[in-house]
C-alpha positions as CSV (number, residue, x, y, z in Angstrom):
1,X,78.3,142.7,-163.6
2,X,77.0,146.0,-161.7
3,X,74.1,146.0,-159.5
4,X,71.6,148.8,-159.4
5,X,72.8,151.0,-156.5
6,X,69.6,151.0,-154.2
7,X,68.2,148.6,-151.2
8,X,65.4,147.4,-153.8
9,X,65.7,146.7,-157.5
10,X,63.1,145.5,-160.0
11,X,63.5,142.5,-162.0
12,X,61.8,141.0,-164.7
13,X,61.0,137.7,-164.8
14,X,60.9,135.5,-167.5
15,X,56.7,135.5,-167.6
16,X,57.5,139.6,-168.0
17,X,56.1,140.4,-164.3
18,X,58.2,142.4,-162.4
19,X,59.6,141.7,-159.2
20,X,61.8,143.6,-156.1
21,X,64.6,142.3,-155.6
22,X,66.4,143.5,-152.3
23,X,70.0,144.4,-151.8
24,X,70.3,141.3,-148.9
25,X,69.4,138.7,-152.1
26,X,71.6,140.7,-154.2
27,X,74.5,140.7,-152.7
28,X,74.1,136.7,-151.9
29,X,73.6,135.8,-155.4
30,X,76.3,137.7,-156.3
31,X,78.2,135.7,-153.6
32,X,76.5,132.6,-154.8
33,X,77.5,133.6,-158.7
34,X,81.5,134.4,-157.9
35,X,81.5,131.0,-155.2
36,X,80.8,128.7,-158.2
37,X,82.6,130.4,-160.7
38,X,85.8,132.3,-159.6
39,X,86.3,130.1,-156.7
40,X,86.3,127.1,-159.1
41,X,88.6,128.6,-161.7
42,X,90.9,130.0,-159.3
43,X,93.8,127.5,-160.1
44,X,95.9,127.3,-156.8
45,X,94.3,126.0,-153.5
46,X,96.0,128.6,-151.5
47,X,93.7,131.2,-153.4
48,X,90.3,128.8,-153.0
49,X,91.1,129.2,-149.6
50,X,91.3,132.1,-149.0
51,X,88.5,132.9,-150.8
52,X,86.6,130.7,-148.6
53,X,87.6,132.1,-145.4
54,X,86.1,135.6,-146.8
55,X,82.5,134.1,-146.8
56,X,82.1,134.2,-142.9
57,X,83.5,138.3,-143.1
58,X,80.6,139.1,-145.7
59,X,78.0,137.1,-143.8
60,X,78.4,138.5,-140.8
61,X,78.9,142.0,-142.4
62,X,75.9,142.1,-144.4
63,X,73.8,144.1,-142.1
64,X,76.7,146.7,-143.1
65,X,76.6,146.5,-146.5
66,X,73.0,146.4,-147.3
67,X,73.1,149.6,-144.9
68,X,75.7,151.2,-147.5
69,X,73.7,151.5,-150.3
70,X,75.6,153.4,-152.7
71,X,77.6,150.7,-154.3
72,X,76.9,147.8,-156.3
73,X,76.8,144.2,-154.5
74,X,80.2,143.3,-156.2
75,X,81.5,146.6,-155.0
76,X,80.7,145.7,-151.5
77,X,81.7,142.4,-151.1
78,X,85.1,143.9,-152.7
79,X,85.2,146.7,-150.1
80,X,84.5,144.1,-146.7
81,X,87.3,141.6,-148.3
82,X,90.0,144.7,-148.3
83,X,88.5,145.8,-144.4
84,X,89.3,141.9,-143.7
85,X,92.5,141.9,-144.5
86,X,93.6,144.8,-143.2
87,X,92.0,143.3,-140.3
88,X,94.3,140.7,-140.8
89,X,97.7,142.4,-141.7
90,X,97.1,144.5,-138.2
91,X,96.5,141.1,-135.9
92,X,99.8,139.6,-138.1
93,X,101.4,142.9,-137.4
94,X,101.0,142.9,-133.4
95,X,102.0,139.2,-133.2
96,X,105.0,140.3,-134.8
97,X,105.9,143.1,-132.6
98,X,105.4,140.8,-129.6
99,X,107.7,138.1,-130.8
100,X,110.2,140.9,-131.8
101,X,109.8,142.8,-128.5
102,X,109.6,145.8,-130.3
């Protein structure tokens, strides 16, 4: 499900007129699209969760990834949930060496 890989991309309608779609609606109706179906078939609530706590990342991150313009929407929203969690695995990784003294 590939985007077209610039800020603007035209779309035609269903009355055949065409419109420009920007890379901001983009890449929220891709969030929209994978939200309502690969949220809901993902089977174990662990998973649905964490997939909901990746919506605030690409909110506040859009600015970024409509400034990155090379890749499709799904490829950015991909790329920011990898930068969160490595993100995450570095906070998870100090906490640890504080506990452990080390």
């Amino acid at each position: 499900m590939g985007l077209a890989y610039t800020r603007t991309q035209r779309v035609t309608t269903g009355m055949g007129r065409v419109q420009a779609q920007s890379m901001r609606t983009r890449i929220q109706d891709q969030m929209k699209h994978l939200r309502d179906r690969y949220r809901a078939a993902l089977k174990e609530n662990e998973l649905q969760e964490a997939f909901d706590e990746l919506w605030p990342t690409w909110s506040s991150e859009m600015a970024a990834m409509i400034y990155a313009e090379v890749l499709s929407a799904l490829d950015l929203l991909l790329l920011t949930s990898v930068i969160d969690n490595r993100r995450e695995i570095k906070k998870l990784k100090n906490e640890l060496e504080k506990v452990l003294c080390i």
